[in-house]
C-alpha positions as CSV (number, residue, x, y, z in Angstrom):
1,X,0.0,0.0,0.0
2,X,2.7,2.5,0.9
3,X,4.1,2.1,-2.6
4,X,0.9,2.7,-4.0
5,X,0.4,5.6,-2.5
6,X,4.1,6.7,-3.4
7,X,3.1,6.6,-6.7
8,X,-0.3,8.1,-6.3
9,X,1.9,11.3,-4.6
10,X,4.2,11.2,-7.9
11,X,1.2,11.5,-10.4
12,X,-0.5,14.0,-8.3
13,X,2.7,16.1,-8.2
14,X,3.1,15.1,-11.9
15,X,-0.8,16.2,-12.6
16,X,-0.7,19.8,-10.9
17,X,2.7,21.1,-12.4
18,X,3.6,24.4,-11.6
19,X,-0.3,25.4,-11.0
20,X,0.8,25.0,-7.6
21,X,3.2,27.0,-5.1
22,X,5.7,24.9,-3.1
23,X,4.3,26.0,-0.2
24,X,0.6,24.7,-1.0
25,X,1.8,21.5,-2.1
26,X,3.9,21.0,1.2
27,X,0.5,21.7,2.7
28,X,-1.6,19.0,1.0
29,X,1.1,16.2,1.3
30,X,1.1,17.5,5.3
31,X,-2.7,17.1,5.0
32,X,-2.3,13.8,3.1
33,X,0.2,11.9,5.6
34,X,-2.3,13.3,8.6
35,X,-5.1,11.5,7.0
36,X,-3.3,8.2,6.7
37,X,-2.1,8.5,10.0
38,X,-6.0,9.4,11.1
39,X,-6.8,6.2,9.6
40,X,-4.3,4.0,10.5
41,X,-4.7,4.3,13.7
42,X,-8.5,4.2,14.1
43,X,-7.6,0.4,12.5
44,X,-5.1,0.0,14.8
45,X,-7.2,0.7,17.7
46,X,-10.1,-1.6,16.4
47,X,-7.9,-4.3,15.1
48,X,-7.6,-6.0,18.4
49,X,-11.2,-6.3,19.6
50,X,-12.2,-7.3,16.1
51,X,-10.0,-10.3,16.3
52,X,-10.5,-11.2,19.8
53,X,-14.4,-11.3,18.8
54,X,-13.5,-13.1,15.5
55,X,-11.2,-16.1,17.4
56,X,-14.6,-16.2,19.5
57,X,-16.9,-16.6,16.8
58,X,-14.4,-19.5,15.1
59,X,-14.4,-21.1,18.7
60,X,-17.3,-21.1,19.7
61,X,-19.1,-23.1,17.1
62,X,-23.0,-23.0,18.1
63,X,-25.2,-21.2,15.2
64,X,-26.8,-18.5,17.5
65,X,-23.2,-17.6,19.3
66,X,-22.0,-17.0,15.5
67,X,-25.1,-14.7,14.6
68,X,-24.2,-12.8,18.2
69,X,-20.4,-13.0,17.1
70,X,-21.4,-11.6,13.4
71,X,-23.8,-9.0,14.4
72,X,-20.4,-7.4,17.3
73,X,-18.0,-7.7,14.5
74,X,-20.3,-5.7,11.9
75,X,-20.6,-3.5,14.4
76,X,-17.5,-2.8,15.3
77,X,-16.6,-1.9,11.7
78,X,-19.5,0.6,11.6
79,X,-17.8,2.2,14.1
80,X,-14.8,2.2,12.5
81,X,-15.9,3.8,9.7
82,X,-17.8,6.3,11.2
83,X,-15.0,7.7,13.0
84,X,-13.5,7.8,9.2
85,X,-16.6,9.5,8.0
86,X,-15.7,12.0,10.8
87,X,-12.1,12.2,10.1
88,X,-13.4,13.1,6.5
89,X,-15.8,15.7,7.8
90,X,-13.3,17.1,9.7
91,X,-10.2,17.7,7.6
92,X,-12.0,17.4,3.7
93,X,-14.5,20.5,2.4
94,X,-15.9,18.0,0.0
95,X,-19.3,18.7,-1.4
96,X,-21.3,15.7,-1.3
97,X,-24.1,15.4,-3.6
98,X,-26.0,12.0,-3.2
99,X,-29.3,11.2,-4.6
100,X,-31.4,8.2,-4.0
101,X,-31.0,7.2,-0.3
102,X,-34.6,7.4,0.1
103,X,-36.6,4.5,1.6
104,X,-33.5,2.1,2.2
105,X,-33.7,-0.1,4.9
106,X,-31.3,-2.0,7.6
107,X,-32.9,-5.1,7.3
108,X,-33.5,-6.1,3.9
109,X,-29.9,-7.6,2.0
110,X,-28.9,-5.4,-0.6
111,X,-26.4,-6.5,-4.3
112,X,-25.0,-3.0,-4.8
113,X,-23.4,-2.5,-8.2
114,X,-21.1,0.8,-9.2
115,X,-18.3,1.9,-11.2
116,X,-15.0,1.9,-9.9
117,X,-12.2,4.7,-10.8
118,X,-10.1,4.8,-7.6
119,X,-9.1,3.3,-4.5
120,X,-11.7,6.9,-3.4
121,X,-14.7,4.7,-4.8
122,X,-14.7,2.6,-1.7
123,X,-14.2,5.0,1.0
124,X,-17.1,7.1,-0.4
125,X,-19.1,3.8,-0.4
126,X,-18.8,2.9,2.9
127,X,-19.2,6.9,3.8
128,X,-22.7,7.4,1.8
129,X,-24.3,3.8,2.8
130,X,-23.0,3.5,6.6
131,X,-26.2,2.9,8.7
132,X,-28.0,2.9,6.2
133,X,-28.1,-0.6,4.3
134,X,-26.7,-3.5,6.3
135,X,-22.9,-3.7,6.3
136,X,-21.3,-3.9,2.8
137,X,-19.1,-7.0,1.6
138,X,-16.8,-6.6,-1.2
139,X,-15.8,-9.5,-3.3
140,X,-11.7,-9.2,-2.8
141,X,-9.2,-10.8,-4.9
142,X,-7.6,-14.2,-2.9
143,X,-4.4,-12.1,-2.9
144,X,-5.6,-8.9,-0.9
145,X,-5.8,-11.3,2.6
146,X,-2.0,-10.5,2.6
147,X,-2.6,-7.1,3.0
148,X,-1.3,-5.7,6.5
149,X,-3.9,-5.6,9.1
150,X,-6.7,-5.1,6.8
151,X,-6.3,-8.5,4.9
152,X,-7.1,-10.2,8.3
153,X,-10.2,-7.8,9.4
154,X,-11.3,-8.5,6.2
155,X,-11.5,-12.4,6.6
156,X,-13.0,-11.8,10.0
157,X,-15.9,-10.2,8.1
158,X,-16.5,-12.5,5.9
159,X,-15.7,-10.6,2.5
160,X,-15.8,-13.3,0.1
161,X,-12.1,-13.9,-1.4
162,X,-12.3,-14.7,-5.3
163,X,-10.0,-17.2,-6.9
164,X,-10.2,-16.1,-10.3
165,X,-8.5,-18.5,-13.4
166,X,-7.3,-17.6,-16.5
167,X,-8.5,-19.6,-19.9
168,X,-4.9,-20.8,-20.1
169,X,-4.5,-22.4,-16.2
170,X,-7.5,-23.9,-16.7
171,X,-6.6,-25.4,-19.7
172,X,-3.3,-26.5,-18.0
173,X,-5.2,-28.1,-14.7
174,X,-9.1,-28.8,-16.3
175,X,-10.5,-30.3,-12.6
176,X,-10.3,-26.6,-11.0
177,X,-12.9,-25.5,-13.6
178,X,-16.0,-24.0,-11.8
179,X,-13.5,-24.3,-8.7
180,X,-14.1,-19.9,-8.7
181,X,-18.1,-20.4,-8.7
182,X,-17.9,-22.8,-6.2
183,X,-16.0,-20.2,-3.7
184,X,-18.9,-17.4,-4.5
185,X,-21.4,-20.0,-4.0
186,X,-20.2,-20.8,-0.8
187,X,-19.4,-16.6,0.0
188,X,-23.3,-16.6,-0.7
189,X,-24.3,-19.1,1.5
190,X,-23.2,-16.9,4.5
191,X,-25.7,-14.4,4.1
192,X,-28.7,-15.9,4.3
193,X,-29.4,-15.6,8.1
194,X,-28.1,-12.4,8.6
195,X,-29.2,-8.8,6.4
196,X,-26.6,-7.9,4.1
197,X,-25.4,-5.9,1.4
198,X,-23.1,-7.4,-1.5
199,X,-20.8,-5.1,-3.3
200,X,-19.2,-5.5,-6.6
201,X,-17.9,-3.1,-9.1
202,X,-18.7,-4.8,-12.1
203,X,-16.1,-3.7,-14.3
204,X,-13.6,-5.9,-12.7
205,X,-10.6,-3.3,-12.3
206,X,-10.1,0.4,-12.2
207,X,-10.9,2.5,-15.1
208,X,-7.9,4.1,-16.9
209,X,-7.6,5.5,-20.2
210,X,-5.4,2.5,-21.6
211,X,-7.8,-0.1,-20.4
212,X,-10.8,1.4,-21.8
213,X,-8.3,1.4,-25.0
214,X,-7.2,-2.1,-25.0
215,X,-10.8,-3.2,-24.3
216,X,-12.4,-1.2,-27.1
217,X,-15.3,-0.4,-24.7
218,X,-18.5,1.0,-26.2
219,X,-19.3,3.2,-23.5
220,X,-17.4,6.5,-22.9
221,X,-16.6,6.7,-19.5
222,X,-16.5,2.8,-18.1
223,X,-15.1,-0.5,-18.6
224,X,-16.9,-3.3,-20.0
225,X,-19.3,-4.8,-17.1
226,X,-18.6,-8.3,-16.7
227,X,-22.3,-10.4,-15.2
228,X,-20.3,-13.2,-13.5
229,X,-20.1,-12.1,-10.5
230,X,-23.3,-10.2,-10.4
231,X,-25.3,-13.7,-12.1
232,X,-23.5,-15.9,-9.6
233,X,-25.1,-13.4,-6.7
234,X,-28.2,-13.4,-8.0
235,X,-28.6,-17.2,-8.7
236,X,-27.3,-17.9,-4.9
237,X,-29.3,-15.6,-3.0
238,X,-32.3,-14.1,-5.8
239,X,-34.8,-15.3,-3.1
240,X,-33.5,-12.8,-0.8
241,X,-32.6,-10.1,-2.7
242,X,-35.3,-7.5,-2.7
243,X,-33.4,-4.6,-4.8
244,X,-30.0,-4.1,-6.4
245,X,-28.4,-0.4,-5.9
246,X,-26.7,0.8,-9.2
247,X,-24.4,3.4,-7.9
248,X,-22.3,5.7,-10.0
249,X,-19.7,7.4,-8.9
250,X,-18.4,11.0,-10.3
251,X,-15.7,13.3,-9.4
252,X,-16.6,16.5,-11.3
253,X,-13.3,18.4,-11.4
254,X,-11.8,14.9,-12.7
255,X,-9.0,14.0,-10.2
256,X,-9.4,10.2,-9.2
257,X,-6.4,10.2,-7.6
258,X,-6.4,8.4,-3.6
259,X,-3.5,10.7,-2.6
260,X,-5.8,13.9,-3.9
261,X,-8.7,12.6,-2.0
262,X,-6.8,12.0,1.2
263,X,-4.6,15.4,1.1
264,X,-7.8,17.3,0.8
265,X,-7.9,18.3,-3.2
266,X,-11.1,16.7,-3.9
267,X,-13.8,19.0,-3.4
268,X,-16.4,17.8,-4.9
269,X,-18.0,13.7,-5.0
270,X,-21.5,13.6,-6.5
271,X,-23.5,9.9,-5.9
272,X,-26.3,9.0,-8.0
273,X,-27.8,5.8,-6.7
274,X,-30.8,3.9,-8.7
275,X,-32.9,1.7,-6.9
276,X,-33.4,-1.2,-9.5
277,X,-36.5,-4.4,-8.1
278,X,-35.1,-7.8,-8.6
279,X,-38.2,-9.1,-10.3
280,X,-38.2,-13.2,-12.3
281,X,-37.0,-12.2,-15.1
282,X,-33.5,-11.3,-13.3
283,X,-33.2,-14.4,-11.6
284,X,-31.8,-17.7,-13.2
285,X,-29.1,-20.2,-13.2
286,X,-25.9,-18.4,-14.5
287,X,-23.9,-21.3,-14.2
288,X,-25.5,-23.6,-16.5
289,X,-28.1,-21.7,-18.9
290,X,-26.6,-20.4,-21.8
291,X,-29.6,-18.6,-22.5
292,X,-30.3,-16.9,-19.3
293,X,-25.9,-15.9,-19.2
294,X,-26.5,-14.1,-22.8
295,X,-30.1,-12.5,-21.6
296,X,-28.6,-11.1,-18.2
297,X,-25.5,-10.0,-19.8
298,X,-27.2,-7.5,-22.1
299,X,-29.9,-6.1,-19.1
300,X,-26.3,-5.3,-17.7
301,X,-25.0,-3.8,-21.0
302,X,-28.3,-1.4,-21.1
303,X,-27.8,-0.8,-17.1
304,X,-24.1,0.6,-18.1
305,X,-25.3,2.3,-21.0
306,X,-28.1,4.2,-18.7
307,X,-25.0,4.9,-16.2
308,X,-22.4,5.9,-19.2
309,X,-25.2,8.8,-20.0
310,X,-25.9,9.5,-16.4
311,X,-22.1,9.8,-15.7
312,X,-21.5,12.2,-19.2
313,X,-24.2,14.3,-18.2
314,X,-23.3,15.4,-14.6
């Protein structure tokens, strides 16, 4: 992470150019390192109960003591990130403009869908839908557990890791095929007892210019969506699932950067959230009806297209 962010402080530095005194870019990196530091240590201080109440929940293996343990754990990282939504209150002048939070509820389980530009995209997530949906789960790539501290809280959520395989590996080793929908199924299967809201940005990866380049999308602002993920969701807990939340994301002045939202240059982060019914004709088996995978995959295309417009026209 702190290479990441190494380089996000590069391209910043690289984006403003000489629009910028030394003084006031001393200033935002100042600002910058004091919001890491903000942050780090709210995880720090929460990182031990979390696992203490984690180790008890793996212990202690008695279906109602696991609900109890759950229901702690989610609310510890409410907590955490509403000290963060207060850190950002605090130290960032951003003008939030979010539309759609009307008539969400705690206790119905959420699949939230959005576009994904920046590391940003997640903090403003968590910051707009805290208390107001049911706790949201990310599906993480197998290799983020490693990350420090955060890889572990993670697990101790339950966030689903995915173990995505390439056409060539599976070629190579043919028995793990379907190994990947087997994980999500199982990710799934968690979430039936307790309200919940899934998260995934359906592109897959961050947009930048050379990836919407080497993909040839078709829409101007975003990646290709890709339905596995979403079709898997909906085929393992449809019955559930009374709404999805297509959320797009927009950063007006155009600076996606993390280091320019953490040093305080963002000023602006607008929120347009659409509250889409999961009715029949959503629900299928993605896995094995080659019908249903083509029929879902273009009511995501015309979702991304309505978004693509939404997004040019703010």
């Amino acid at each position: 992470m702190a290479m990441e962010i190494a380089r996000e402080i590069r391209a910043v530095r690289t984006h403003a150019g000489k629009k910028e005194s030394l003084f006031t870019s001393i200033a935002y990196h100042l600002h910058g390192v004091f919001s890491v530091l903000m942050l780090a240590g709210n995880t720090v201080f929460w990182f031990t109960p979390l696992m203490t109440a984690a180790f008890l929940k793996l212990a202690i293996p008695l279906n109602g003591w696991r609900k109890l343990s759950g229901r702690v754990i989610n609310g510890m990282a409410k907590t955490w990130i509403s000290i963060n939504n207060f850190n950002i209150a605090l130290t960032k002048g951003i003008k939030w403009d979010v539309r759609g939070l009307e008539g969400l509820s705690m206790k119905q389980w959420y699949l939230v869908i959005a576009n994904h530009q920046t590391w940003s995209d997640i903090v403003v997530l968590q910051k707009v839908f805290n208390r107001k949906i049911p706790f949201l789960k990310f599906f993480l790539k197998k290799e983020l557990i490693w990350v420090p501290l955060l890889g572990v809280a993670w697990w101790a959520l339950d966030f689903p890791f995915m173990k995505r395989y390439s056409a060539a590996f599976l070629k190579k080793f043919p028995h793990l095929r379907g190994k990947d929908i087997e994980i999500t199924r199982k990710a799934c299967k968690k979430f039936e007892t307790i309200p919940v809201s899934v998260m995934n940005f359906v592109e897959g990866t961050r947009f930048t210019a050379l990836k919407h380049d080497k993909q040839n999308s078709p829409f101007r602002n975003l990646l290709k969506p890709k339905a596995g993920g979403v079709g898997f969701v909906l085929s393992t807990m449809g019955e559930q699932l009374r709404s999805i939340l297509n959320v797009t994301i927009v950063y007006p002045e155009g600076d996606t950067r993390f280091w320019s939202f953490l040093s305080g240059r963002v000023r602006e982060v607008r929120v347009l959230i659409e509250k889409i019914p999961v009715t029949a004709d959503l629900l299928g088996d993605y896995i094995e009806d080659r019908e249903y995978q083509a029929r879902f995959q273009e009511w995501l295309n015309t979702v991304w297209a309505r978004k693509d417009a939404l997004f040019e026209a703010q």
